[in-house]
C-alpha positions, 0 to 999 in steps of 0.5 A, a space after each residue: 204186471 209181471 213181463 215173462 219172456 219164453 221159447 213156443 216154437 212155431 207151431 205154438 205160435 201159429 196155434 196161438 195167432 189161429 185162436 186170436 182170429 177164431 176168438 177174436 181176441 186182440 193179443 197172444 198176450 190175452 189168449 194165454 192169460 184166458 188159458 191160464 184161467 182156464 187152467 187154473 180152474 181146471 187144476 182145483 177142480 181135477 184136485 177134488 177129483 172131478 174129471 172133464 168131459 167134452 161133447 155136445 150132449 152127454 151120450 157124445 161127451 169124452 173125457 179130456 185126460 191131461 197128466 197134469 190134471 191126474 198130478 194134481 189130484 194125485 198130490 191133493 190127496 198125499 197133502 190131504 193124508 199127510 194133514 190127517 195123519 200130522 193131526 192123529 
């Protein structure tokens, strides 16, 4: 397993030992390899352009907009043009 070492501040860690308590979760180390995964699937949905919606029911959902996810889709697209047109 890879060891990473970086800076999140104290309010990152304060978020951080909040969602260890609210989810039980045992370590930080856990909370952000869940988040990870999430993200990861979040990153190949937003590149075929879905969206992500939030809300109890459909009438009272709204639209999580992070830029990262708008990138990814962005440079899917550019990928996927730059294959078709290498392919003419």
């Amino acid at each position: 397993m890879k060891r990473f070492t970086f800076d999140i501040g104290d309010d990152g860690d304060e978020t951080l030992a909040q969602v260890c308590k609210a989810t039980g979760t045992s370590s930080k180390s856990e909370v952000i390899r869940d988040a990870l995964a999430i993200y990861e699937v979040l990153v190949e949905k937003a590149k075929d352009g879905n969206s992500l919606f939030v809300g109890i029911d459909r009438e009272r959902a709204f639209e999580l907009v992070m830029p990262a996810l708008k990138r990814a889709h962005k440079l899917a697209l550019n990928r996927s043009r730059a294959q078709g047109s290498a392919e003419v």
